[in-house]
C-alpha positions in Angstrom: 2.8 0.8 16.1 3.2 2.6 12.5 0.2 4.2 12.9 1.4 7.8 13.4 4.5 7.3 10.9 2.2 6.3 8.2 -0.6 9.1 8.9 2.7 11.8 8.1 3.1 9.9 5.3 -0.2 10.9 4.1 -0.7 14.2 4.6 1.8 14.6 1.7 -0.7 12.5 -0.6 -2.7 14.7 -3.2 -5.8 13.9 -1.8 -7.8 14.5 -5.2 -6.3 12.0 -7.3 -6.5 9.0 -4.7 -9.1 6.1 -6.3 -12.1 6.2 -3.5 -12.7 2.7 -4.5 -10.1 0.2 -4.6 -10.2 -3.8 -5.3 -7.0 -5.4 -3.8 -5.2 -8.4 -5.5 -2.0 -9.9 -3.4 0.3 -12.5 -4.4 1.9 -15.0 -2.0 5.9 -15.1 -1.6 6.1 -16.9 2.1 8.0 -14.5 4.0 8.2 -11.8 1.5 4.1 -11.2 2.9 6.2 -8.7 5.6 6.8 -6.8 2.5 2.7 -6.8 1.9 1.6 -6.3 5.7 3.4 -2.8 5.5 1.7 -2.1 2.4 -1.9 -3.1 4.3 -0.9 -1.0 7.1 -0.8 1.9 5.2 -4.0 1.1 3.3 -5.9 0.4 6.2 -5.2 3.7 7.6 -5.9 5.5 4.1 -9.1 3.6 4.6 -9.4 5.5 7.9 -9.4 8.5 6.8 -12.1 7.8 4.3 -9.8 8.3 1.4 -10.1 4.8 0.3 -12.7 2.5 0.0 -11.8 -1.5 -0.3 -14.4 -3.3 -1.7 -12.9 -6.6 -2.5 -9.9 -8.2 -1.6 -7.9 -11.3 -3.6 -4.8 -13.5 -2.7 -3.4 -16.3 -2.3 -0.8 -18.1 -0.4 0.6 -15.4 2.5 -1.5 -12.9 0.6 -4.7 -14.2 1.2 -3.9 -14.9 4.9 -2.8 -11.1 4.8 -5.9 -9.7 3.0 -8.0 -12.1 5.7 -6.6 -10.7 8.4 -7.2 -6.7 6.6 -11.1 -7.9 6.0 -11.0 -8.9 10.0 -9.0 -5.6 11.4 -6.7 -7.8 13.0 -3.4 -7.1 10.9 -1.2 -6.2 13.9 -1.6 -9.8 15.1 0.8 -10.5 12.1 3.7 -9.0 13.4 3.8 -11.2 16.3 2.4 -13.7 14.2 5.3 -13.6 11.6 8.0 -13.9 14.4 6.4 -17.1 15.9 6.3 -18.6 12.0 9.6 -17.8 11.8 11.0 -19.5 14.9 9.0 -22.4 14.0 10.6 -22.5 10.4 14.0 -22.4 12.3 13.3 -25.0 14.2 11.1 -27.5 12.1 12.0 -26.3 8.3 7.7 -26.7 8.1 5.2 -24.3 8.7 3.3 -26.5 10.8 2.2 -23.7 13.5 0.3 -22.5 10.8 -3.1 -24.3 11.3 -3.0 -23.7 15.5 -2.6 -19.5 14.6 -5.3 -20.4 12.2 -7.2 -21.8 14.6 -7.1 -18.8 17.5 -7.8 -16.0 14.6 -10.9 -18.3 13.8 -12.1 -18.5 17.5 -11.8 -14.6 17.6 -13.7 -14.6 14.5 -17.4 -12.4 15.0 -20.1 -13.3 13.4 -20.4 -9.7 12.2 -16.6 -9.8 10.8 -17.5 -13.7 9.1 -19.8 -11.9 7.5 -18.0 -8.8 6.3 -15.5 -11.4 4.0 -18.4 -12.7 2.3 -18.2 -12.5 -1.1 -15.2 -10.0 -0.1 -12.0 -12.2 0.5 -11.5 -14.4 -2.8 -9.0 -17.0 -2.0 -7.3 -19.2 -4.6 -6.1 -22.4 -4.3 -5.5 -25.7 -6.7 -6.9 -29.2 -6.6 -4.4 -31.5 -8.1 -6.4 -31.0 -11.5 -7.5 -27.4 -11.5 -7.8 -24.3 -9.9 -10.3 -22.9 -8.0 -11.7 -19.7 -6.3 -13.6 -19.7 -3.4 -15.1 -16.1 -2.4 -18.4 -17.5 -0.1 -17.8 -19.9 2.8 -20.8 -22.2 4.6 -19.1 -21.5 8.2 -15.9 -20.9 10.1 -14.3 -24.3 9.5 -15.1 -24.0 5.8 -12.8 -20.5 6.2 -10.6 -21.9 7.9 -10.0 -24.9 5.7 -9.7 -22.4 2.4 -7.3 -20.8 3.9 -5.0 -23.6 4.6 -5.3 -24.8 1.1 -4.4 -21.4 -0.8 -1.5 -21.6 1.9 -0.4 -25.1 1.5 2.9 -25.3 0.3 4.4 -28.5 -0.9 6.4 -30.3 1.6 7.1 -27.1 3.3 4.0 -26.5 5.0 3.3 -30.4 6.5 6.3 -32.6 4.9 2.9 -33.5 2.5 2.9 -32.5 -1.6 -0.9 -32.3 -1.4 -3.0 -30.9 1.8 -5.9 -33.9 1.9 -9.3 -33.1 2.7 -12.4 -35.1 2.1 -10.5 -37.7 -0.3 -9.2 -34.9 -2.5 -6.1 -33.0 -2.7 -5.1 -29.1 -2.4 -2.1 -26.9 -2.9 -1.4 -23.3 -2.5 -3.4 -20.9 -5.0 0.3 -19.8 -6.4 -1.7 -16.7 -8.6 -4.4 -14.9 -7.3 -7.5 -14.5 -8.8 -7.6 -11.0 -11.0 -10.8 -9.3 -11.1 -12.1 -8.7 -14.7 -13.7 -5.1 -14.6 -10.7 -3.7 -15.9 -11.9 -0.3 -17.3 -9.7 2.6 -16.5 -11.7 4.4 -14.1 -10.9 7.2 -11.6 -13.4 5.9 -9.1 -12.6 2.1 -9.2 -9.1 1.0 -9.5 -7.8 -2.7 -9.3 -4.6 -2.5 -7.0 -2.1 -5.1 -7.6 0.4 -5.9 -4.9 3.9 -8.4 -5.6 6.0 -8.8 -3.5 8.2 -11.0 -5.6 10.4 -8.4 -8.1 13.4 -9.9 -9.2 15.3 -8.5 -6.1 13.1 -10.0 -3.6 12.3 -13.4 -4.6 15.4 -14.6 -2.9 13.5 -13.6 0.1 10.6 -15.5 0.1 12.3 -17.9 2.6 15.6 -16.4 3.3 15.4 -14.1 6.4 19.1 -14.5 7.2 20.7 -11.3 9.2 17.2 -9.9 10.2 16.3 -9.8 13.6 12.7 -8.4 13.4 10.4 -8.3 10.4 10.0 -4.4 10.8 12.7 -3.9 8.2 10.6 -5.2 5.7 7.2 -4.2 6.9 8.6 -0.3 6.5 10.0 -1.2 2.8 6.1 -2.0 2.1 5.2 1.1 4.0 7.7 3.3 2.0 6.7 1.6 -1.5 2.9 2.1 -1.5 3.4 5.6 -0.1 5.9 6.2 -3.6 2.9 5.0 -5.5 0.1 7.2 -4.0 2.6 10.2 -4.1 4.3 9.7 -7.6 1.0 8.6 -9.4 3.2 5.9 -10.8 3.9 2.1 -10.6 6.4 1.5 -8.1 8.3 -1.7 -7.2 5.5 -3.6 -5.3 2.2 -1.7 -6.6 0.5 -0.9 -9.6 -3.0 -0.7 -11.1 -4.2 -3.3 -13.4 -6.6 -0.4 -15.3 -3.3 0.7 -16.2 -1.1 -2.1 -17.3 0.3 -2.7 -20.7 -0.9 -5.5 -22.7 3.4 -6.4 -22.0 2.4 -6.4 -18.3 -0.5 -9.2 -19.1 1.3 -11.1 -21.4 4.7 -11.5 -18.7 1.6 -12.7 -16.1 0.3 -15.2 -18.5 3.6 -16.3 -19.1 4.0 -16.8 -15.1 1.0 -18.7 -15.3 2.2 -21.0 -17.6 5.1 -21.6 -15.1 2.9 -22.3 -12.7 0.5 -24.9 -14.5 4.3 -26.7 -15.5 5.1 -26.8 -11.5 1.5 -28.3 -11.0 1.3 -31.0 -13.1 5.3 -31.7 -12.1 3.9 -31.9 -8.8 1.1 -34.0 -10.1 3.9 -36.5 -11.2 6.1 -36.8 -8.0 3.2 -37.5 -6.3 1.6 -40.3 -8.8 5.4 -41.4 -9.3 5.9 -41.7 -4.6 2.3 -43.8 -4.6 3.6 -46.7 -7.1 7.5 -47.0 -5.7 7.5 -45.7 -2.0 6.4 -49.0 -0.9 8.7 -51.1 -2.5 11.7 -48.5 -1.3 10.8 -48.9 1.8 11.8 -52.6 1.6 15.0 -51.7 0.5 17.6 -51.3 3.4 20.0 -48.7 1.4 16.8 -46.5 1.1 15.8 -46.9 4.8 20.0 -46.2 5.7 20.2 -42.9 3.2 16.7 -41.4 3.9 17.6 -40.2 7.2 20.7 -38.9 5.5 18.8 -37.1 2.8 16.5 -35.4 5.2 19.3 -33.9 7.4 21.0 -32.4 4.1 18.0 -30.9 3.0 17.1 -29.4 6.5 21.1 -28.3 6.5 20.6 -26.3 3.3 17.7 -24.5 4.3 18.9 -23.4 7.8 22.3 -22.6 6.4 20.5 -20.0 3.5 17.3 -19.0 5.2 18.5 -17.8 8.6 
């Protein structure tokens, strides 16, 4: 659908100074991964005309669904994809659908294209104690349940903290994995996508006023094509061979966010284990909980849509 809108786009991109070789690192940001699926549009068909080479891809949350579904050549599935997610958001405030779509990209799955994300697609995603980074899988379900966990956001995505498999307990990835070669190179670049800049993170679940997800799918489009053509970071992309030690030090920072949110969650969910059952004796608790739940559904349907 973009594909001829995007290959104009190109022909005004100095072809010499374009990175052949490209490692890919995408953050998550729920529906703020429109933003990225333009931005994978536009480097697939870069990719296409042999300008680019991607040799590894890294996400998690959204973006390592998205960077799946580039490694698989089945990004304009996403589109509709993102519109059924939506809907289902509206209607349920979870992302339940999540695990049937996951389910019908997996049965399309080749063997040929299973084997094209080994040791290719590194997802991220966080046991209730550590983090972990998963870049070979034993078969389809073992895909399949990787990328539920670096998707799996608390309460959101099942009503559950943790997503439970085998006896333990996963959450979304929340940081991708950054690769470390990291020497400024002309032929081997380390392209780092967020979607979440200070102006957009009110997106990540607020969709209120748009109709279609194309807005934001040609905002993606429009920023990666500024930062092939300008030779400079641009809202959404940048290289990590080229950050500042600044640019490092504000990530760490995030990260440090990120281990406070887990061991928060880590809490709530120790803290529901020991006094859940004896609320649920209570008969104010069982009157107000109902209550509760309605308010919390009314806030998000009146801000997200």
């Amino acid at each position: 659908m973009f594909n001829e809108y995007i290959d104009e786009l190109i022909k005004n991109i100095p072809k010499r100074e374009i990175p052949h070789n490209l490692d890919i690192v995408v953050e998550g940001g729920a529906f703020n991964g429109s933003y990225v699926l333009g931005i994978l549009f536009f480097l697939k068909q870069m990719e296409k005309h042999n300008l680019i080479k991607v040799k590894r891809m890294s996400g998690c949350s959204v973006g390592g669904l998205l960077c799946f579904k580039y490694l698989t050549d089945s990004l304009d599935e996403s589109l509709l994809e993102y519109n059924l997610l939506r809907k289902s958001f509206y209607k349920n405030q979870n992302f339940k659908i999540l695990h049937k779509s996951l389910d019908k990209n997996i049965e399309k799955l080749t063997s040929d294209n299973f084997e094209k994300i080994q040791n290719r697609l590194f997802l991220t995603f966080h046991t209730s104690e550590k983090q972990i980074i998963k870049s070979e899988y034993d078969d389809t379900e073992d895909l399949k349940k990787a990328l539920l966990k670096t998707a799996h956001l608390p309460i959101l995505s099942n009503g559950e903290l943790y997503l439970k498999d085998k006896g333990s307990f996963f959450l979304d990835g929340l940081l991708p994995h950054i690769f470390k070669d990291r020497s400024e190179s002309i032929n081997h670049n380390i392209l780092y996508i967020s979607p979440n800049s200070f102006s957009k993170l009110k997106n990540m679940l607020i969709t209120k006023n748009e109709i279609s997800t194309y807005g934001r799918v040609s905002e993606g489009i429009l920023d990666v094509y500024s930062f092939f053509f300008n030779k400079k970071q641009s809202e959404m992309c940048s290289f990590v061979n080229k950050w500042s030690i600044s640019s490092f030090i504000s990530l760490r920072i995030k990260h440090l966010f990120i281990i406070l949110f887990l061991y928060t969650i880590r809490a709530l969910s120790h803290i529901g284990h020991k006094i859940l059952p004896y609320l649920k004796q209570n008969e104010l608790y069982n009157n107000t909980e109902p209550i509760v739940k309605n308010m919390f559904s009314d806030i998000l349907l009146y801000n997200c849509f």
